[in-house]
C-alpha positions in Angstrom: 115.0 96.5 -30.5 114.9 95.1 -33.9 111.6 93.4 -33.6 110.0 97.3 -32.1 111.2 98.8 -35.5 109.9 96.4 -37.3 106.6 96.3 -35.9 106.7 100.5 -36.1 107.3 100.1 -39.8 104.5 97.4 -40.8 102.2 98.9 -38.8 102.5 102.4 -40.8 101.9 100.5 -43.8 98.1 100.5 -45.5 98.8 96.6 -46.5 99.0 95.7 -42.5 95.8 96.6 -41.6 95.3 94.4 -38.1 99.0 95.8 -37.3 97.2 99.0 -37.2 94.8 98.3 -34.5 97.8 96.9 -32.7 99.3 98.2 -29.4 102.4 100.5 -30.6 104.5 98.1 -28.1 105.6 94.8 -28.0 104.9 92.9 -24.8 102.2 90.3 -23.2 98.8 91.5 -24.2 97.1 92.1 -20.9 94.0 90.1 -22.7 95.9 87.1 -21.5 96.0 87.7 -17.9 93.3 89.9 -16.9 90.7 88.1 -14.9 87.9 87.0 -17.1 85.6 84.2 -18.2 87.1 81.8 -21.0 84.4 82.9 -23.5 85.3 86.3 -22.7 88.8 85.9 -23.5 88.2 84.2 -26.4 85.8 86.5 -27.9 88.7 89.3 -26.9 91.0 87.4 -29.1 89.0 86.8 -31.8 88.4 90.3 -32.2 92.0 91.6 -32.0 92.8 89.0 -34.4 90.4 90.1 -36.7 88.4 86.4 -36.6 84.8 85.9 -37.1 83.1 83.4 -35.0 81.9 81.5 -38.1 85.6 82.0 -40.2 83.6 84.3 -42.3 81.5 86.7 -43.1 77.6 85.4 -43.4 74.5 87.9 -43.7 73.3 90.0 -40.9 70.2 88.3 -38.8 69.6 92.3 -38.3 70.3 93.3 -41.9 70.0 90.7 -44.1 71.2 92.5 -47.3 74.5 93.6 -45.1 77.7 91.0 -44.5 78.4 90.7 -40.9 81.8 91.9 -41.1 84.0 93.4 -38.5 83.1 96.8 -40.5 79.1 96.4 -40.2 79.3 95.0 -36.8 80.9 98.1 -35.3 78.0 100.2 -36.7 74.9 97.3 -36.3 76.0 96.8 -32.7 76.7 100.8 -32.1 79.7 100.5 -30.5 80.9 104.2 -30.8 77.4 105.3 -28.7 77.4 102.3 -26.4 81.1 102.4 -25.5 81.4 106.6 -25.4 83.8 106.8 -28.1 83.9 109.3 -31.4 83.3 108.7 -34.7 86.5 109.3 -36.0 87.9 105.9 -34.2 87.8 103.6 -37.2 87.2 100.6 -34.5 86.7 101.3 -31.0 86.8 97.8 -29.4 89.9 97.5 -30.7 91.0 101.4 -29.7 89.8 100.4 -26.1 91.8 96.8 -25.8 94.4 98.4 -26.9 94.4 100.5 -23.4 93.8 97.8 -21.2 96.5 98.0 -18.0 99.6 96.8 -18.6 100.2 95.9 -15.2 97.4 94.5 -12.7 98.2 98.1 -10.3 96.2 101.1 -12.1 95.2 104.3 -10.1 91.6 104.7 -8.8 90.4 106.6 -11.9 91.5 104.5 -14.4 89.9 101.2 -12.4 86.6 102.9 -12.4 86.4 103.8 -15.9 87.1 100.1 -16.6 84.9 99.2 -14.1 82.2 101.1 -16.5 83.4 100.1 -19.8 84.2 96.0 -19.4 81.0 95.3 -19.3 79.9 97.1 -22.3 82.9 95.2 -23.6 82.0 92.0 -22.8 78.2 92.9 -23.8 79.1 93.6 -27.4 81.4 91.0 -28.1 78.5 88.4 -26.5 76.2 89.9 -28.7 78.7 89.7 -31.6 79.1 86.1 -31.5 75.1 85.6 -30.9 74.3 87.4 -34.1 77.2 85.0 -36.1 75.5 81.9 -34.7 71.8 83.6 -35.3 70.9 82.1 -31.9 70.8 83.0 -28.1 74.0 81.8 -26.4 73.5 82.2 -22.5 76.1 84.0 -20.2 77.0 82.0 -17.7 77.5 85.1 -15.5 76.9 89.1 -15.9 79.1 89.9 -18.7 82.3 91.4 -16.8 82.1 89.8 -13.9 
């Protein structure tokens, strides 16, 4: 109970930033136990916890004048268009992890439109990690699969 209302308070502060993009719930994030490749669930946790692949930011192979941060890769891979969510979402990966199935039993609808989005997911993240090594890195299967 204590730990909840803590987490509720730092996460309404400015100065806690990845608390922010948090889930508003303390429990086993579902990132650990959903069935997915190893890179996949690595990239996932390097995104929630805010890590680039390098351990910093380097310049842009697409923009070169632009630091591939967390901020510029949200707008360089187009993340709001690809994965169908507004502008106003400061970071939609994030927004969309965070509403990952708690449990592995979720009703038809909500299946499909995971069905949709994971591999967008999966995509952008691959990409992600392709444009902080500045090289192809092959997917060993369909991304999401």
């Amino acid at each position: 109970m204590v730990v909840q209302q803590n987490l509720e308070i730092r996460q309404q502060h400015r100065t806690f930033k990845q608390l922010s993009h948090c889930r508003r719930s303390i429990s086993i994030d579902p990132i650990l136990w959903l069935p997915m490749s190893k890179s996949e669930r690595s990239r996932c946790i390097r995104w929630r916890l805010g890590w680039l692949p390098c351990g910093k930011p380097r310049p842009c192979p697409k923009h070169p004048m632009q630091q591939l941060s967390k901020n510029h890769a949200i707008n360089c891979l187009d993340m709001h268009r690809r994965l169908f969510i507004p502008e106003t979402v400061q970071d939609p990966l994030s927004f969309l992890l965070n509403m990952l199935p708690l449990r592995p039993s979720i009703p038809p609808i909500s299946a499909l439109t995971w069905y949709q989005r994971w591999p967008i997911i999966c995509s952008i993240l691959h990409e992600l990690d392709q444009l902080h090594h500045d090289k192809l890195i092959s997917a060993k299967y369909p991304h999401g699969q």
